[in-house]
C-alpha positions as CSV (number, residue, x, y, z in Angstrom):
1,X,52.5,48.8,-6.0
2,X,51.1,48.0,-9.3
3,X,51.0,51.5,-11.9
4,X,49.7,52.1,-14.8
5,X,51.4,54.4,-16.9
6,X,49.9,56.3,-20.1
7,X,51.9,58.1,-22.3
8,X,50.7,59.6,-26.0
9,X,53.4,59.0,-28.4
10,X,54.3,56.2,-30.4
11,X,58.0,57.7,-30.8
12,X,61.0,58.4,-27.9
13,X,61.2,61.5,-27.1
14,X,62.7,63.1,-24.0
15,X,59.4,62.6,-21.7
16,X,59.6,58.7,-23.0
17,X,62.9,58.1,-22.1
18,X,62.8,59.1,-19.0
19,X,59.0,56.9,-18.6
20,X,61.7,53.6,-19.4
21,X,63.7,54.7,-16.4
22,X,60.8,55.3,-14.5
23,X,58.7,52.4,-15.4
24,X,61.9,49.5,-15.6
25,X,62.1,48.6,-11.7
26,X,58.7,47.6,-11.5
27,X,58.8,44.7,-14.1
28,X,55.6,43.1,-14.4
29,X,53.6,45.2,-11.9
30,X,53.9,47.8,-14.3
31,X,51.9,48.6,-17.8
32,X,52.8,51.0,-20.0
33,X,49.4,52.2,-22.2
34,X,50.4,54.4,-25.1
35,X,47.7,55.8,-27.5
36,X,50.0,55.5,-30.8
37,X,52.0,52.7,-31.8
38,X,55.6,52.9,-33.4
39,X,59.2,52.3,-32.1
40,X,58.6,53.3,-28.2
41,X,56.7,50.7,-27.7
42,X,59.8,48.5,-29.6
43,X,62.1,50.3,-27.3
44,X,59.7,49.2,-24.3
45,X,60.0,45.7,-25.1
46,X,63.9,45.8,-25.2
47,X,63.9,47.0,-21.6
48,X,61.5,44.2,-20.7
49,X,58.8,46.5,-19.4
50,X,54.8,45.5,-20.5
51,X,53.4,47.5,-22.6
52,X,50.1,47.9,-24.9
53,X,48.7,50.0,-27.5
54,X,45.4,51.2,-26.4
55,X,43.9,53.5,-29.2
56,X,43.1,52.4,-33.0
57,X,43.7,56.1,-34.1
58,X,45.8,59.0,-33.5
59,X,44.3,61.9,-31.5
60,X,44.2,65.0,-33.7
61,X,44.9,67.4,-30.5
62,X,47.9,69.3,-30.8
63,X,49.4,72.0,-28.1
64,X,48.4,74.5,-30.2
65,X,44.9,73.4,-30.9
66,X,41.4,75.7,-30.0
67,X,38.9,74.3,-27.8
68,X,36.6,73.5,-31.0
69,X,39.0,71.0,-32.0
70,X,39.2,70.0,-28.5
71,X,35.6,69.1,-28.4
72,X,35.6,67.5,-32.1
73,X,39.0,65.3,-30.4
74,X,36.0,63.6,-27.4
75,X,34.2,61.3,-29.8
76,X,37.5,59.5,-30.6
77,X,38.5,59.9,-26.7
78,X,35.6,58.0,-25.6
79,X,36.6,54.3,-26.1
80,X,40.2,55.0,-25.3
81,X,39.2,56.5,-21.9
82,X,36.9,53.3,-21.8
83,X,39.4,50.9,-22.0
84,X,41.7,52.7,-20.0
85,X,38.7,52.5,-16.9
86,X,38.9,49.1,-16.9
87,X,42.8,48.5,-17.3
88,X,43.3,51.2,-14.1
89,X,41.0,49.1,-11.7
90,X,43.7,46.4,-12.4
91,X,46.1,48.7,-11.1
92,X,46.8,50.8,-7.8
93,X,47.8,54.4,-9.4
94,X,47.7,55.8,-12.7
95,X,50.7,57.9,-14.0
96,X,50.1,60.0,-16.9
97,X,53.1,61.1,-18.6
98,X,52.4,63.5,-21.0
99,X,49.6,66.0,-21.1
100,X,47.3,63.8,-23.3
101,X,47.5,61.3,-21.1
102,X,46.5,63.4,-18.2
103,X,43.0,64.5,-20.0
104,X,42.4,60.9,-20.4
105,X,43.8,59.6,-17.2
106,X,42.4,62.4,-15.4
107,X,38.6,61.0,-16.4
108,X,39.9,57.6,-15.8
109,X,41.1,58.2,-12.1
110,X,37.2,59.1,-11.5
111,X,35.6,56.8,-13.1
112,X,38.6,53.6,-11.5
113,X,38.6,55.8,-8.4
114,X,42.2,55.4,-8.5
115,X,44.9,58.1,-7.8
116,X,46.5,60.0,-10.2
117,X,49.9,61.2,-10.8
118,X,51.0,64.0,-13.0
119,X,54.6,63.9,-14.7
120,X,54.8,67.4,-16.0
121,X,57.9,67.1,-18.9
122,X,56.8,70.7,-19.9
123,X,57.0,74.7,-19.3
124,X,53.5,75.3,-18.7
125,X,53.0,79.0,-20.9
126,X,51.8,80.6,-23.7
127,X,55.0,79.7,-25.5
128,X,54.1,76.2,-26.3
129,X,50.4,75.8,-25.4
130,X,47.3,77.6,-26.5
131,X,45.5,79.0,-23.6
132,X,42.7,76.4,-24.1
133,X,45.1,74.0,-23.3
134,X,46.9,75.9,-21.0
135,X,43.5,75.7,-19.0
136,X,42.6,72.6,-19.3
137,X,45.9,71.0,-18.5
138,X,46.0,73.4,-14.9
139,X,42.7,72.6,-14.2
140,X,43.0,69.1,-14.9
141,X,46.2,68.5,-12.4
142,X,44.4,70.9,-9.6
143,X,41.2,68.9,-9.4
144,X,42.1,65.2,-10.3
145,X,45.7,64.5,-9.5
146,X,47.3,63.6,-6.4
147,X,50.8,64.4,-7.0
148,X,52.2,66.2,-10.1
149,X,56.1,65.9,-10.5
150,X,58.2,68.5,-12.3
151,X,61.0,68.0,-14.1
152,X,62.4,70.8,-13.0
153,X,62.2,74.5,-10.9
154,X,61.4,75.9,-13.7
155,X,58.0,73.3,-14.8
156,X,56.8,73.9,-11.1
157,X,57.0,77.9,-11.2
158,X,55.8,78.1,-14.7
159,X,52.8,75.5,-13.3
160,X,52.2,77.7,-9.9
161,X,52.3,81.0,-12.5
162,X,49.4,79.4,-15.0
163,X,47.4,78.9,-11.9
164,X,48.7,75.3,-10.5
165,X,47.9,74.2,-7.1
166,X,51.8,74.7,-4.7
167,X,50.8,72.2,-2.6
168,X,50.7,69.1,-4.8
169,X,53.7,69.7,-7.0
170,X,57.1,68.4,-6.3
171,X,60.5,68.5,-8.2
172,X,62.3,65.7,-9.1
173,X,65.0,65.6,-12.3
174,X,65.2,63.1,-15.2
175,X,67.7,60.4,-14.0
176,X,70.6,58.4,-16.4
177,X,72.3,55.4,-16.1
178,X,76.1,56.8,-16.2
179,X,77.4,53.6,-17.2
180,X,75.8,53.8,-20.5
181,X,78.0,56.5,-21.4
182,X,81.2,54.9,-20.8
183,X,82.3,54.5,-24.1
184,X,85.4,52.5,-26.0
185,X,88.1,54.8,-27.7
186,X,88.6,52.9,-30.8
187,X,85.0,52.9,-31.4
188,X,84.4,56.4,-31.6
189,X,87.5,56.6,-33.7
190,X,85.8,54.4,-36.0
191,X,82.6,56.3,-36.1
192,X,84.2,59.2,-36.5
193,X,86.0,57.7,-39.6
194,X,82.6,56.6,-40.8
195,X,81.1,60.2,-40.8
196,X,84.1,61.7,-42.1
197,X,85.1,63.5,-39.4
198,X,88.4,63.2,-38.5
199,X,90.6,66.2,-38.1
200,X,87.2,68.3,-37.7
201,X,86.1,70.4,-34.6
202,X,82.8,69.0,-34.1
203,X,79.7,70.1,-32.7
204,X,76.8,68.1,-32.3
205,X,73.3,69.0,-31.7
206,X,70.9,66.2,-30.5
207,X,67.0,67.2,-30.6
208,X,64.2,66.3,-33.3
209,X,64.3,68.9,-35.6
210,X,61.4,72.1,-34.4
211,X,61.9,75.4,-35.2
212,X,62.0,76.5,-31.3
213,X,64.7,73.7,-31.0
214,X,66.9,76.3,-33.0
215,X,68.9,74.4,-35.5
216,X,68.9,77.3,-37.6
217,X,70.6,79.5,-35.0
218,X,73.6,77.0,-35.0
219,X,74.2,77.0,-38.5
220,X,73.8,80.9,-38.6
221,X,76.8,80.4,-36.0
222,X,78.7,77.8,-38.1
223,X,79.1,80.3,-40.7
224,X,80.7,82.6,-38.7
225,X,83.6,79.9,-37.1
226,X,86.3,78.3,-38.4
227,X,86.9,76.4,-41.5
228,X,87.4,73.0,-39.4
229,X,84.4,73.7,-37.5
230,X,81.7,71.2,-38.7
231,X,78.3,69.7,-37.2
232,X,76.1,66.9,-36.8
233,X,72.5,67.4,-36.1
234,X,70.7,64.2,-34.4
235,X,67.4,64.1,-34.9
236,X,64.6,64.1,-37.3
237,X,60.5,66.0,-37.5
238,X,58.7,64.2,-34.8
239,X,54.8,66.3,-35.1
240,X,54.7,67.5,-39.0
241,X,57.5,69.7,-39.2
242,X,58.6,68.5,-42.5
243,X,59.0,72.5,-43.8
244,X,61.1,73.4,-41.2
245,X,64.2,70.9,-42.2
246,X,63.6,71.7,-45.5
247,X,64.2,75.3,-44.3
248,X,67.1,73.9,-42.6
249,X,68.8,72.1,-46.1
250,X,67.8,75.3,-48.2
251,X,70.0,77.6,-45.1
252,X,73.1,75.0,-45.3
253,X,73.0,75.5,-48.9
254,X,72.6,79.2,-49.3
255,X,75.6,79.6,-46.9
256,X,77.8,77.2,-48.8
257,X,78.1,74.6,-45.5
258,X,77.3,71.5,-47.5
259,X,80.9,70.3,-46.5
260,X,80.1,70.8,-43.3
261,X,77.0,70.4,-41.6
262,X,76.0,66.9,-41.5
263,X,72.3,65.6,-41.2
264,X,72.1,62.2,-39.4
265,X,68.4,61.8,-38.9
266,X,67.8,59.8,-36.0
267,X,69.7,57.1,-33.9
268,X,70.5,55.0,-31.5
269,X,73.9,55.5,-30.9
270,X,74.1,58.5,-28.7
271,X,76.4,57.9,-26.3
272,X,79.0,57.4,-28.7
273,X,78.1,59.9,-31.7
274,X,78.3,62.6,-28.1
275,X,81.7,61.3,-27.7
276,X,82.9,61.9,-31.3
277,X,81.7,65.2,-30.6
278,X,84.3,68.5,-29.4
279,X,81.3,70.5,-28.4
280,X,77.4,70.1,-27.8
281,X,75.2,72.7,-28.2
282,X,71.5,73.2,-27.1
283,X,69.8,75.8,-28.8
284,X,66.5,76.1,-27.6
285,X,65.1,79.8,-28.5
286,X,61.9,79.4,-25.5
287,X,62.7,77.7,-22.3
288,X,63.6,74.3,-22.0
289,X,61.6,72.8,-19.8
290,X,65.1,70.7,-18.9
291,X,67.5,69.7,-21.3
292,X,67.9,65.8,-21.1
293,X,70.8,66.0,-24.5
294,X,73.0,68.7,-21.4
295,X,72.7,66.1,-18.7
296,X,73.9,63.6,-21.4
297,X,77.0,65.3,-23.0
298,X,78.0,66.3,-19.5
299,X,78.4,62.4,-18.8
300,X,80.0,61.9,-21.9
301,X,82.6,64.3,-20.6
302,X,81.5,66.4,-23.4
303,X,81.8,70.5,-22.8
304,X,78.0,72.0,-23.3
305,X,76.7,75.2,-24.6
306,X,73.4,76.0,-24.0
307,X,70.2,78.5,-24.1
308,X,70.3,80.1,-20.6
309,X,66.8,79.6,-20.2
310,X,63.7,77.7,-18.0
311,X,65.5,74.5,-16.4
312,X,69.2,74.7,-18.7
313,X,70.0,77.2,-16.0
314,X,69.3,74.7,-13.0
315,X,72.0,72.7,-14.7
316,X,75.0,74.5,-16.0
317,X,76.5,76.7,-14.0
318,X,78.2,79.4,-16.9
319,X,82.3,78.9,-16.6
320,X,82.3,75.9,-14.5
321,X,80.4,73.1,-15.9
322,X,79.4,74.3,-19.2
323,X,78.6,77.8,-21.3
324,X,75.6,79.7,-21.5
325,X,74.1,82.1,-23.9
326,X,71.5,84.1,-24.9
327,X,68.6,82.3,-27.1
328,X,68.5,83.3,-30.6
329,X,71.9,84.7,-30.5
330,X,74.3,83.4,-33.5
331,X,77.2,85.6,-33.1
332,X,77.3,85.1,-29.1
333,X,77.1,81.1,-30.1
334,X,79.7,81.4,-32.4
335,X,82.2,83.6,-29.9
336,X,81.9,80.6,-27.7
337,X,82.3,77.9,-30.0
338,X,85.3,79.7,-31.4
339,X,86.7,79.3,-27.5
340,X,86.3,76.0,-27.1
341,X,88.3,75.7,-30.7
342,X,91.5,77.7,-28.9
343,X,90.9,77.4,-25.5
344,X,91.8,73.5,-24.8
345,X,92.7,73.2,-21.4
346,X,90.3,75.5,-19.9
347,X,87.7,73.7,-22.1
348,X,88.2,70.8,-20.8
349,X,88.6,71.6,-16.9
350,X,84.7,72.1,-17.5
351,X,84.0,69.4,-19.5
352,X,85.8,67.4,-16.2
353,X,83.1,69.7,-14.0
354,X,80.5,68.7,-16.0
355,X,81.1,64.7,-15.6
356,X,81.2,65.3,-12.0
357,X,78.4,67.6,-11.2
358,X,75.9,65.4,-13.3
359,X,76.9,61.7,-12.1
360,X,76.3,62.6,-8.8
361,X,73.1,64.9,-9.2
362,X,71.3,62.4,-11.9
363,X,71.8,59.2,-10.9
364,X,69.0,57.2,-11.6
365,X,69.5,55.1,-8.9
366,X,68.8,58.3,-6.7
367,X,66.0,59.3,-9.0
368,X,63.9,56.5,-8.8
369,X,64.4,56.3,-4.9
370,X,62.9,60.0,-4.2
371,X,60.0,59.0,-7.0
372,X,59.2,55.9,-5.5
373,X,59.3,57.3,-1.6
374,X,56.6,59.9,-3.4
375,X,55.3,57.3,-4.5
376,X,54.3,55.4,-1.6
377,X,52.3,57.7,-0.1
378,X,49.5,56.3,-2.0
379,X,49.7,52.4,-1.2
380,X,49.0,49.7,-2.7
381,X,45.5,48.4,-1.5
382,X,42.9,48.4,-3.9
383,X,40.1,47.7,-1.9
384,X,40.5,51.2,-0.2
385,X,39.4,52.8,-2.9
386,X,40.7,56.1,-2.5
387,X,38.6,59.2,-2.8
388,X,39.7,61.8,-5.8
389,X,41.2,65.0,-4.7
390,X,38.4,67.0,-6.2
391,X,36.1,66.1,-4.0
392,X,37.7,66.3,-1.2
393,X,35.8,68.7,1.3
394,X,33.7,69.8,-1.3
395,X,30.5,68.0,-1.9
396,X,28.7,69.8,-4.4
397,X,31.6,70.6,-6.7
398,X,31.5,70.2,-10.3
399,X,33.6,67.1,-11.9
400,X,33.8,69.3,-15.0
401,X,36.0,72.3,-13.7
402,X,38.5,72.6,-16.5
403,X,36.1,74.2,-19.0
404,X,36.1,77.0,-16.2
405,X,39.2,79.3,-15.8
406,X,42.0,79.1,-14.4
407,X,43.6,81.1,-11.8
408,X,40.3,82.4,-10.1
409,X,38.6,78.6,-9.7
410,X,41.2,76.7,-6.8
């Protein structure tokens, strides 16, 4: 089977890193179109997987956007979709992996009469969309895509809930290579030497730096721990969120943490900065959609805590493999952190659990099987031509049904 894949951003983030693990086994029956350029595509290349920029210009659509600037967004949509017609009628299937690419893959599986598949990397509400998007993203999966694939229970209710079609949506996790986080002793010594961290507790929190990703509730927690407790945030503003890490400098300072909270920007080197790490925390304050930085510590043998919320809860298991608390909540952060700081043993009979419980659930190897075997339900014969799903059964159906609403036009 030959796929293309379309994804919108020009930077990793958690929905890209996953496309790499996706995308690798295929080699060259694979493309992977993005509509921005920058170091994803570089990152692409290193994992020897085709790739090509296919817009000149970035579309000025965010989650948040009305349906005015939806419409303005269609004159600079026009030749992208047109280019990404022809590249599809290359190819057997079309995978869009983010929601941008599943407006303009949708249009493209009609025009290439190609199938389309939806990787859903989000929590489909009100939270993080604006309901023109909301709309147009249900409506867009129910009538042109084949197969949408959620990241997690909580992505296929929140889809079912906004009005999503049950019968076309399956589950299947984000998968890791666990060798990759098998790392050396003396080199995380020497990191931690680097950053100045020896003789510290230290918590790390991975995750660009977003308001809703909750920085700010960590350091309210720092404040309230230990002297020795210090932190590293991982990460950098991805989509113009430049005021918020000022925010985040002007906090540190007002609470005196200079010595102690440690902004790395981003990097490369997570498997090992996870390992030089005592503690990682998520703090998400809406509902992860999964939580690809818990998976991660939990195979660097790292203890976790994290926002018990959307799909964090499908993976840690409060006591046993990790900690959860309630979103928002510095002082209830803080109590925790403080017994991970005393509590050694039992701290790290769950960071033990942890390991365990995710190498065997996220095995990419296992992954990419039950995606593939989804997968091949669609074949690989061009000439077959498959008919779209929206008009299956329905003749005189509109192919413009996501300016309509949502829950009341199945």
């Amino acid at each position: 089977m030959r796929i293309l894949f379309l994804d919108q951003s020009g930077k990793p983030g958690g929905a890209e890193l996953c496309l790499i693990d996706i995308a690798k086994p295929y080699g060259d029956r694979a493309l992977v179109g993005l509509f921005a350029d920058g170091s994803f595509k570089h990152l692409l290349q290193q994992n020897h997987i085709p790739v090509e920029v296919l817009a000149t210009q970035a579309i000025q659509v965010r989650k948040e956007s009305s349906l005015l600037q939806g419409f303005k967004s269609l004159g600079q949509l026009a030749p992208l979709i047109t280019k990404v017609v022809q590249k599809a009628r290359e190819y057997d299937l079309i995978y869009a992996n983010t929601q941008k690419a599943l407006v303009v893959g949708a249009l493209a599986s009609f025009f290439s009469r190609r199938p389309l598949v939806y990787h859903l990397h989000d929590i489909l509400s009100k939270e993080h969309f604006s309901p023109t998007n909301l709309r147009i993203a249900v409506n867009l999966a129910n009538r042109f895509a084949s197969l949408v694939i959620a990241n997690s229970q909580a992505s296929q209710t929140a889809f079912v809930q906004a009005g999503g079609r049950p019968d076309i949506i399956e589950v299947v996790y984000n998968g890791f290579n666990p060798k990759i986080y098998q790392t050396d002793e003396f080199e995380i010594k020497q990191l931690q030497q680097q950053l100045g961290l020896e003789g510290k507790f230290v918590i790390g929190h991975f995750s660009r730096l977003a308001p809703w990703k909750g920085q700010h509730i960590l350091i309210d927690a720092l404040a309230k721990c230990p002297q020795e407790v210090t932190a590293i945030l991982v990460g950098d503003a991805l989509f113009g969120e430049q005021d918020y890490v000022q925010k985040l400098h002007q906090q540190v300072a007002e609470l005196g943490l200079e010595n102690r909270v440690k902004f790395l920007g981003f990097r490369s080197d997570i498997p090992q900065l996870m390992a030089a790490c005592d503690l990682v925390a998520h703090t998400s304050t809406s509902p992860e959609p999964f939580g690809r930085v818990i998976v991660e510590a939990m195979l660097c043998g790292k203890p976790v805590v994290a926002a018990k919320a959307g799909g964090v809860m499908e993976l840690v298991e409060h006591g046993l493999n990790g900690f959860l608390v309630t979103p928002g909540e510095p002082q209830e952060l803080a109590q925790v952190i403080i017994t991970c700081l005393q509590e050694t043993e039992i701290t790290a009979n769950i960071a033990n659990n942890a390991r365990t419980t995710a190498s065997g659930r996220f095995d990419v190897a296992i992954i990419n099987q039950q995606i593939a075997q989804l997968l091949s339900q669609y074949g690989s014969d061009k000439t077959r031509s498959p008919q779209p799903p929206f008009l299956r059964g329905a003749k005189n159906r509109s192919i413009s049904p996501f300016l309509r609403g949502t829950k009341g036009d199945q």
